[in-house]
C-alpha positions as CSV (number, residue, x, y, z in Angstrom):
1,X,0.0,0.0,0.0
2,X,0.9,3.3,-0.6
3,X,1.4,6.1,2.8
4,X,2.2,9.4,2.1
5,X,3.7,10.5,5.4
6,X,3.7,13.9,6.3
7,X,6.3,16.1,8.3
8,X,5.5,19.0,10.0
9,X,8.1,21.6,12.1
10,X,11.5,20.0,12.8
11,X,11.0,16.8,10.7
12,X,10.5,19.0,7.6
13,X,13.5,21.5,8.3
14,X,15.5,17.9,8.8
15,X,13.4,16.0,5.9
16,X,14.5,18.7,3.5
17,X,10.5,17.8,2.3
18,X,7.1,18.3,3.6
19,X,6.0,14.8,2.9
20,X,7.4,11.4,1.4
21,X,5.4,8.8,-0.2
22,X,6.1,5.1,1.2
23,X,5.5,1.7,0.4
24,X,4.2,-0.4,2.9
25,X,2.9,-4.1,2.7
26,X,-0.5,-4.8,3.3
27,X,-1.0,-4.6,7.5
28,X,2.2,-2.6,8.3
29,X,1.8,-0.7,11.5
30,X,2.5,2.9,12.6
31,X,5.7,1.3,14.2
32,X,6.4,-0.5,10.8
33,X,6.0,2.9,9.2
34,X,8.5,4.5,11.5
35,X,11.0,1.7,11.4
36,X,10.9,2.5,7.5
37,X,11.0,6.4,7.9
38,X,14.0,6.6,9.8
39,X,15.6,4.4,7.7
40,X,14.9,6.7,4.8
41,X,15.6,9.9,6.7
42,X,18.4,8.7,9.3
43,X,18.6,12.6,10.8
44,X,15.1,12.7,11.3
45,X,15.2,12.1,15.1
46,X,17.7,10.1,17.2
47,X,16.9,6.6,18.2
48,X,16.3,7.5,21.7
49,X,13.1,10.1,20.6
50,X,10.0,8.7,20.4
51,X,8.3,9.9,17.4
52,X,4.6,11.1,17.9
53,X,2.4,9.8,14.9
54,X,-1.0,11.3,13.8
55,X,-3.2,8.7,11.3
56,X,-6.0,10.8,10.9
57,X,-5.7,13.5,13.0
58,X,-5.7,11.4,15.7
59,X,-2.7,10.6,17.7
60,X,-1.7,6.8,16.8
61,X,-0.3,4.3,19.3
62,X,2.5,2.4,17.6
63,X,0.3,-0.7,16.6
64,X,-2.1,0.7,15.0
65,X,-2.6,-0.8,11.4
66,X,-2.3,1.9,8.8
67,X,-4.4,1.9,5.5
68,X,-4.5,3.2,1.9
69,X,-5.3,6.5,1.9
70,X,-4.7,7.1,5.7
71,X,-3.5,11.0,6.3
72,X,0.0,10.2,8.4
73,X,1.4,13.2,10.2
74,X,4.5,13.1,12.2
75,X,4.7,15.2,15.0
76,X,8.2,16.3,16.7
77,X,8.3,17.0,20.0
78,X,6.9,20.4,21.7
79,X,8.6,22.9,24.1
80,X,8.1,25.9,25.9
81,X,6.0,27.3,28.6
């Protein structure tokens, strides 16, 4: 199936793109999707961050099963006060 994955803030400055489309096989989950996204963009976010996935608009846990068409936003972490 086909994912376009989306990049917002950080990810994009680091992405050098807004989004990227990605190939996944049929029942890949959010944490498949990630495993393949840093692989593509290895600056994207150290190993150590945990990145925050939308599918939706609504935050996805990392077994969530992704589907054709689903809108996949990634999400870097927030600071400030």
């Amino acid at each position: 199936m086909d994912i376009v994955v989306r990049f917002f803030a950080i990810y994009r400055e680091r992405a050098a793109c807004s989004s990227h489309e990605l190939v996944l096989p049929e029942g890949a989950t959010v944490a498949d999707m990630t495993i393949e996204i840093r692989k593509i963009f290895p600056r994207l976010a150290p190993p150590e961050v945990n990145i925050v996935v939308a599918v939706n608009a609504d935050y996805a846990e990392p077994d969530v099963l992704l589907h054709q068409g689903d809108d996949v936003c990634l999400i870097p972490p927030v600071s400030g006060g």
